[in-house]
Structure formats: C-alpha cells, structure tokens
N, C-alpha and C positions, 0 to 999 in steps of 0.2 A: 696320495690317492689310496681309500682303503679296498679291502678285496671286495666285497660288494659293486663299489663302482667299476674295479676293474671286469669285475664279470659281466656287470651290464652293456659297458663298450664293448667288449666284446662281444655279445649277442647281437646289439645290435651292429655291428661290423659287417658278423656273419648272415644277418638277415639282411641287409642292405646287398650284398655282393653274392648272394645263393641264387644260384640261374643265370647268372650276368654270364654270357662268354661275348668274345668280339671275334670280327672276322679273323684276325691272324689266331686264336684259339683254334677255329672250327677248320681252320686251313691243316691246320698241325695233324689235326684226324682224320684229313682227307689227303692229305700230302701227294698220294700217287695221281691222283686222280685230278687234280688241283695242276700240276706238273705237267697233265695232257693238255689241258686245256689250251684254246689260243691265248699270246699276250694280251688282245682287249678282253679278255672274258675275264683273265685273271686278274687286272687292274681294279674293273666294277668290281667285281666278288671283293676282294682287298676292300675297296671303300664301302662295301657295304649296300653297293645297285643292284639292280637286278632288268632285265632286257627282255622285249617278245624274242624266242626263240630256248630261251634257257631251259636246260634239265632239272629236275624237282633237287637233285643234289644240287646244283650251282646255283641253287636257292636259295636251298639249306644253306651252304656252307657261306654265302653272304648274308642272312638274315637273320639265319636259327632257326628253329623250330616254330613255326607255327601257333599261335595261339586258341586256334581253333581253327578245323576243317570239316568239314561239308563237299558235298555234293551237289549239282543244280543239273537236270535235268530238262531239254528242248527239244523240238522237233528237229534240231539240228545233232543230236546226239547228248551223250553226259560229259560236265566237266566237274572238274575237283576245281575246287576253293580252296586256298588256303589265306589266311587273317592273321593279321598282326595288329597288338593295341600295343598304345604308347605306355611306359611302365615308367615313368619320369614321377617321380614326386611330385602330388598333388597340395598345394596351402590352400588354407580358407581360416577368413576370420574374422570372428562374430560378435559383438556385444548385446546387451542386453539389460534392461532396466524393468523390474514390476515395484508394486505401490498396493499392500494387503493390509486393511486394519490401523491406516497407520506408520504402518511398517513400511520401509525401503529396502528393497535387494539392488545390488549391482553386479553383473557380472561381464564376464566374457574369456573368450578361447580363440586358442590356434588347432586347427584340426591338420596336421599331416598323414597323408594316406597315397596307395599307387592309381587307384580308381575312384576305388567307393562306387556312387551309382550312376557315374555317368557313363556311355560308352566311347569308349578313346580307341576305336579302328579308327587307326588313321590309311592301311595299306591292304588289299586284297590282290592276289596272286591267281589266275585262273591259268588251270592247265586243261588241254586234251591233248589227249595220247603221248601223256608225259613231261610234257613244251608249252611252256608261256605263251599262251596268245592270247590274253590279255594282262594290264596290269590299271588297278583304278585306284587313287589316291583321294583323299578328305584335304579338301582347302578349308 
C-alpha cells in the first residue's frame, strides 16, 4: 500500500469515528455522578435508554449530545426539546441511460452519505423543569 492510500484510510477512519462516543465513554466523564445514580437508572444509561423522569445529564450521558434543541412554548408553560437524528450510513443507487445524436451514454453510481436531504429524527426528548416528561419516537 503506497502513502497516498495510507493517508486516505486514514482520513477516512478519522471521519468515520469523529463525534462517535457510546455510553460507557460518556459514563467515564460522568463517573461521580453516574455512581449516584439508582442501579435501574444506571443499567438504561449503560444501554443507551432513556425514561419519563430522567435528568438532562442522564440523557446526556446515555445519548450524547443533542443534535438539535429548541424550545416549545404552551399555555401550560415552556419546555426544551432536545432531538436526535440517525447518523448510520446512508446507500443509494442509481443508473441511468440517455440517447443524443445518435450517441449512447451509460451510466451509474453508488452514493454514500450520513443524511444528505432527508430528515432522520428518529428520537425527541422533552424536558420541563429539567425531567423527562415526555419522550416521542419515529416508527
């Protein structure tokens, strides 16, 4: 393998796996606070769940960050949103045939990407005053 390809795998390594953390990462930075918590809280957090009742930390620390938050305001008071899209590897693939003059093209492609233009929330997190009460999921 010459340097060229080694540097390309490696870019893309690094783009692939930038941002990724998982729960046991995000436990590691929370450790104390992680450690308080009851055994089923820290179980969900560990897989990855999330509960009506939970703190915006034992969100965090089972989800990550957010991919987008907002605000929604009612007559019942304000609450925080927070959103999460699917970042999984998107395929699609296309062929294609035109006919000019004459002339024949053929073509086609594999497009890979994390979104592109569709929208992939698949998870919304509502808090007031802090606490999950609610959580709405995309079937």
């Amino acid at each position: 393998m010459n340097r060229l390809s080694r540097c390309l795998m490696t870019a893309v390594v690094l783009l692939l796996t930038a941002g990724c953390t998982t729960p046991e990462s995000r436990i590691s930075r929370h450790q104390a606070a992680f450690d308080a918590w009851p055994a089923e809280v820290r179980d969900k957090v560990r897989a990855g769940r999330v509960e009506v009742g939970f703190t915006q930390e034992m969100v965090q620390v089972a989800l990550g960050e957010a991919d987008r938050k907002s605000t929604r305001t009612t007559a019942a008071g304000t609450e925080e949103v927070w959103a999460y899209f699917d970042h999984r590897p998107k395929f699609s693939f296309g062929l294609g045939m035109g006919v000019a003059g004459g002339s024949r093209a053929y073509g086609g492609g594999v497009v890979v990407g994390d979104s592109g233009f569709l929208d992939d929330e698949f998870l919304r997190v509502i808090f007031e005053g802090g606490r999950v009460v609610a959580i709405e999921t995309r079937k």
